[in-house]
Phi, psi and omega in degrees: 000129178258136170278338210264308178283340170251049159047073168290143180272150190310296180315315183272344162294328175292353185255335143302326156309324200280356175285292184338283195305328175292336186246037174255313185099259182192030149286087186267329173328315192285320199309301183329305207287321156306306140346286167328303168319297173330289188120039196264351171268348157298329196303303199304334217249359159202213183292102180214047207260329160322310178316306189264343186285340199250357203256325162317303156333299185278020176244010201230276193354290164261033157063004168335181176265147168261356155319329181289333184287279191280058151296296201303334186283306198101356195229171181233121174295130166284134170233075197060278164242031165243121182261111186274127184033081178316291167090179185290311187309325156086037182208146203243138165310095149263113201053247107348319172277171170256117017104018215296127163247131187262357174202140179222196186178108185286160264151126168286161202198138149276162194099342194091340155289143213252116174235129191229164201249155179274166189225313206209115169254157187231192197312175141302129185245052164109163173238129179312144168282161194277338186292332169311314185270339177290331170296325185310316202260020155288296182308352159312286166325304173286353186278330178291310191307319160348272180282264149045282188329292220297336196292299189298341222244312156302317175296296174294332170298314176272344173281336196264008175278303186300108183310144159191137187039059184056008176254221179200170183299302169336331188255351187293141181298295193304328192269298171267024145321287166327301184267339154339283185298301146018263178307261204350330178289295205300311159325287191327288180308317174328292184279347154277013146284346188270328207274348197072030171301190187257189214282328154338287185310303161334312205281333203262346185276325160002265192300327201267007132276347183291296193308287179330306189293332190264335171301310168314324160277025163251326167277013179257327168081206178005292162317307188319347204239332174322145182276351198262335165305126161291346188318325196273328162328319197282300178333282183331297171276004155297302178278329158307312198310323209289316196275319173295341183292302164319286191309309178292320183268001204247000000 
């Protein structure tokens, strides 16, 4: 079934993503191709920006590769002789155009994103479309809102385990301020991923998801930061997403 061509409702594409994602595990080899099943490479080819900001969610959420969002580009967005999720296909975003690269080189990257540094560019191979791009950057947006969710989602599960003053953390005032304010950011990007806002918007989720995740690692306090904790996972790829958005959109 392509969700995109039989107008599927967004909430029920997104619960057909998070089915995918339960039965990949953290097998991401299977993922392409289910996706795929989905109509999730079709998001690009009209109005479907709902489709991809809620369909996105879960994929931020469980830490998917953020390649399947830009996927959605035909491409990996450049940020000066640096490329984010190259892919076999071997094309990189400047601006609008599309790009064939022909020599490369992979580059560590934090966060969990797969980056290569150019080496060799070959002709224009065509320009992305705006219904292309516009999906991208739902789909950011909902990938960002994601992790922010998967970040909060983890957090409250542990403060409300965790004893403090004969209480638990969950009751302490200052903590939950702290995740308040949180939540409130990450809801904000949640619904400009649903509306398909613009490159603004994109530019402003970064940080106040970036921000939300270092408030959640400031109430697990020690844990939080442990490499055997996920927490630092979300944190990470926040602050890459943030810093690529910046480089790309700027």
């Amino acid at each position: 079934m392509h969700a995109a061509a039989d107008h599927v409702d967004a909430r029920a594409f997104a619960e057909s993503v998070a089915g995918v994602l339960d039965r990949c595990g953290e097998d991401w080899t299977r993922l392409p191709a289910l996706l795929d099943d989905l109509g999730w490479n079709t998001l690009g080819d009209g109005e479907f920006l709902d489709c991809a900001g809620l369909g996105a969610i879960e994929l931020g959420r469980r830490l998917a590769p953020l390649s399947h969002v830009d996927s959605l580009l035909g491409g990996g967005p450049m940020a000066g002789d640096l490329v984010r999720s190259l892919g076999p296909e071997r094309v990189a975003l400047a601006g609008a155009k599309r790009l064939a690269v022909t020599r490369s080189e992979s580059v560590t990257s934090s966060g969990g994103i797969e980056v290569d540094r150019v080496l060799g560019l070959g002709e224009p191979a065509g320009e992305v479309s705006a219904s292309a791009l516009a999906a991208w950057r739902a789909a950011s947006l909902g990938y960002l809102a994601g992790l922010g969710e998967g970040a909060l989602d983890l957090t409250v599960n542990y403060v409300r385990q965790r004893g403090a003053f004969r209480s638990t953390l969950a009751a302490l005032a200052p903590v939950q301020q702290l995740l308040a304010d949180a939540a409130t950011a990450v809801q904000g990007v949640k619904l400009l991923a649903a509306e398909g806002a613009d490159a603004d918007a994109l530019a402003h989720a970064g940080p106040a998801v970036a921000g939300a995740c270092a408030a959640c690692q400031q109430v697990t306090g020690a844990i939080g930061f442990t490499l055997e904790y996920p927490l630092h996972r979300y944190t990470q790829r926040a602050r890459a997403m943030a810093s690529w958005n910046d480089a790309s959109l700027g």
